[in-house]
N, C-alpha and C positions, 0 to 999 in steps of 0.2 A: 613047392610053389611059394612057401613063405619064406624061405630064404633068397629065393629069385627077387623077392616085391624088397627086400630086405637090401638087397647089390644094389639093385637101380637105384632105392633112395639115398642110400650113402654115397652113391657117385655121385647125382645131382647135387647132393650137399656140398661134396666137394669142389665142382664144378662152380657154383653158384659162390663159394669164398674166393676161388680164384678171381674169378671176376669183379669181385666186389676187392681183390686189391691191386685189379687191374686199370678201376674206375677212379675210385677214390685213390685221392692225393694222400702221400704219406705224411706225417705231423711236419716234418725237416723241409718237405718240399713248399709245404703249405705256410709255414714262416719265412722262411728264402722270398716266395712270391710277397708276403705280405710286406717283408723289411722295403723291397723294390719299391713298394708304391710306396710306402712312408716317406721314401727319399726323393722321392720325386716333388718339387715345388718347394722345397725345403729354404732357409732364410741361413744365409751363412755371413759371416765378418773378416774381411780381410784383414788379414795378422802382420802383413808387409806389402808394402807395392809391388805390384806383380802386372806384366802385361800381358792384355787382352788381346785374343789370338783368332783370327778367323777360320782356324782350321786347330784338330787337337796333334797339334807339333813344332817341334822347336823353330822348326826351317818355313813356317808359314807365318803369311805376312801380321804385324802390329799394329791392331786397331788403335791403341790409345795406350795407356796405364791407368790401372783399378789401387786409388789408393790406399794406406794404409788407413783400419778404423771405417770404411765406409761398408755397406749395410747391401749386401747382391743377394736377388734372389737365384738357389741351387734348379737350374733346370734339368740336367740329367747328366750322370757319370759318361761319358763318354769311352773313356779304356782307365789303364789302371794308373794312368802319371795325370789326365785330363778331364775337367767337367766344364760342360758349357753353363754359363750366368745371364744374367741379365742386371745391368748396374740399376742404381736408381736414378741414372740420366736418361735410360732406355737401351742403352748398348749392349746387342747379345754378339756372344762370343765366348772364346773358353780359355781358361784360366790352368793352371798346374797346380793339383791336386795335393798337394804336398803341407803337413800341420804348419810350416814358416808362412806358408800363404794364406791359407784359410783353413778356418773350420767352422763347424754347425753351430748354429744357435743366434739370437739377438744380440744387437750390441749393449753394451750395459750401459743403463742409464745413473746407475747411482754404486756404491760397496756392497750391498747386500743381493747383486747378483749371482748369480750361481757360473756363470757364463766367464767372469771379469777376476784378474789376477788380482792380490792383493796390492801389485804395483801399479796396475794398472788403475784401479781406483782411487789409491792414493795420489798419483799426479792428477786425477779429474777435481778430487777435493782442492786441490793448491790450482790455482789458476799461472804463476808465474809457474811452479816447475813444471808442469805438462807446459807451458809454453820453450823453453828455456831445454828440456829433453830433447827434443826433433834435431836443434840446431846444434846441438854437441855431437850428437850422433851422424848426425853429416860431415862436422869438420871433422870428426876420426874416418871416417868411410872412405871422404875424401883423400887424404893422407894415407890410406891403407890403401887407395887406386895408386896413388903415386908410388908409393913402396914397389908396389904389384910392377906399374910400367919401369922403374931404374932395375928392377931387376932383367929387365931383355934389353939393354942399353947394348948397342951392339947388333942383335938380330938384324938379320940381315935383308933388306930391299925387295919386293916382290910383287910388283902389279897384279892385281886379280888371285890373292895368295890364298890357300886351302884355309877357308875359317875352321877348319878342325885340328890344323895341327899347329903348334907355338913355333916352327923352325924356320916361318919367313912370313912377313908382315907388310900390308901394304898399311896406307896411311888408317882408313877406314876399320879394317880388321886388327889394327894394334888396337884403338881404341874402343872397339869393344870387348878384344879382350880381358886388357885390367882393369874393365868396368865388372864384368862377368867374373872374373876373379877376385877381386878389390870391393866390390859392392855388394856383387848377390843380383847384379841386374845386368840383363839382356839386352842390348839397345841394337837396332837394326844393323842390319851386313855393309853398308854403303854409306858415305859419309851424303850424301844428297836424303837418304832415308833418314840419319840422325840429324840435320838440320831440319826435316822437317815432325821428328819426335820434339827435338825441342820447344821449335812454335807451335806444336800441339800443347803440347802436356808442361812448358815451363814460361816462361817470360823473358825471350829473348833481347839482349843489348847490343846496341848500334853503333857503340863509342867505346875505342880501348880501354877509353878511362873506366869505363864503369866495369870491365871486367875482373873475377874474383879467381881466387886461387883454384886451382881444380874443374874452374870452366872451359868447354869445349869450346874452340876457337876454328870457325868456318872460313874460305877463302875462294876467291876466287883465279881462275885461268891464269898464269903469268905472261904479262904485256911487256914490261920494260922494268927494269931497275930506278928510272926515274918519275918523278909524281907527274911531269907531262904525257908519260903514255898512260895515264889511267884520266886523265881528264875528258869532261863529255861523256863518261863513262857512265850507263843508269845501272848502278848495282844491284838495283831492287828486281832486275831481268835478267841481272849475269847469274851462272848455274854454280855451283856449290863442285869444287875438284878438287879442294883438301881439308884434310880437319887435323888437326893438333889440340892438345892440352895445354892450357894455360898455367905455369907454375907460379906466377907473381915475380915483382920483381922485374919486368923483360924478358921473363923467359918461357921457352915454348918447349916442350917433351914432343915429340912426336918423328916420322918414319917420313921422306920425300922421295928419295933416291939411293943406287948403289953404292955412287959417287959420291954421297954425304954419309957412308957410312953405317946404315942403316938407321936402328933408333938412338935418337940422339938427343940432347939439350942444344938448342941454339939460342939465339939473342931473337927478341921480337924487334928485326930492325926495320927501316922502312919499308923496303923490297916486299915484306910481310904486311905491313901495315898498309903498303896502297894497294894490297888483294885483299884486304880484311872484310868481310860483306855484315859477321853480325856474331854473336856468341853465346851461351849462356850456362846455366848450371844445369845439372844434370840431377842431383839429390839437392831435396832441401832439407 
């Protein structure tokens, strides 16, 4: 009888562990959950301009650009390339996860941050080089797009051309390609979508004169070879149906036709100039 009452209690003993590691979370599961919540609401600083996305993927539409040095609050990892933000304009939307674009922590207010590169600090000390940095780093970027685009000089004519592959280019899709190669920056599928990234996110110009080396040059429909068919014309309602690179000098990098070749340099001659609607930079 006493080894009878002896079986029972050992079982339920055993019973009663199992259960109890069947209830209780194990230590590994129990920090997994905890890490989750830490990161949730988390303050992160963008490392590079990066655009804000309304969906977490390449191919979904461009809210704006989050730029570099501004202060997003982290709302939640979305997959493993995406996390959605919130700017400190108000703008949610999701961003590419990636250490070039962002990472955790405050932005730094002074050298003795824990968060801030030693170069980083050192240009906030010097108020000319942190000014005087941004705009070096544009004109090489810039020049390294141009490099990017003489290298497809050539490639060949393509209405509506597969943004995924480099072996045929319409006007639109050359230019953002050796931006995305040349830059590091993504700029919409559609030459109608990067004119209107520009008058979002830069300071669009209205007069050839003012245009710079490296800026995206928007056009309108072609009427005629001479300035009387674009007269009467209100350009501020004509639609955006080509975009070129402006190299300086008169001259235009950019993709029109099979007939011209594909991508080419031409002259920015008048023909060009009485479509011209408006232009601008792309990196500052």
């Amino acid at each position: 009888m006493i080894n009878i009452k002896k079986s029972l209690l050992g079982s339920l003993a055993i019973t009663a562990a199992v259960s109890a590691a069947l209830i209780l979370p194990s230590p590994s599961h129990a920090a997994a959950s905890k890490a989750v919540v830490q990161s949730a609401s988390q303050t992160g600083v963008i490392q590079s301009s990066v655009n804000l996305r309304d969906k977490p993927s390449l191919s979904s539409h461009v809210l704006g650009l989050v730029k570099t040095g501004e202060q997003v609050k982290i709302l939640e990892k979305s997959n493993a390339y995406f996390c959605k933000i919130k700017t400190a304009a108000g703008k949610t939307g999701y961003i590419s996860t990636a250490d070039k674009y962002i990472r955790a922590g405050k932005a730094s207010s002074g050298s003795s941050s824990s968060n801030s590169s030693s170069g980083s600090s050192n240009s906030q000390s010097n108020g000319s080089s942190s000014a005087s940095k941004p705009a070096q780093s544009a004109s090489a970027a810039i020049e390294k797009v141009i490099r990017t685009g003489m290298k497809y000089l050539g490639t060949p004519y393509e209405y509506g051309s597969d943004r995924n592959t480099t072996k045929t280019f319409d006007c639109s899709d050359f230019i953002r390609q050796i931006f995305k190669e040349g830059a590091g920056l993504t700029l919409p599928a559609d030459s109608r979508q990067q004119g209107s990234w520009i008058k979002d996110n830069r300071s669009p110009v209205y007069s050839t004169n003012q245009l710079k080396r490296g800026d995206l040059v928007f056009f309108m429909s072609y009427k005629g070879s001479s300035s009387s068919a674009y007269q009467g014309i209100n350009k501020s309602k004509q639609q955006i149906t080509h975009v070129a690179l402006y190299l300086g000098d008169g001259k235009l990098l950019h993709t029109y036709s099979k007939q011209a070749g594909g991508v080419v340099v031409t002259d920015f001659t008048n023909s060009w100039k009485y479509r011209f609607l408006y232009g601008g930079s792309v990196l500052k």
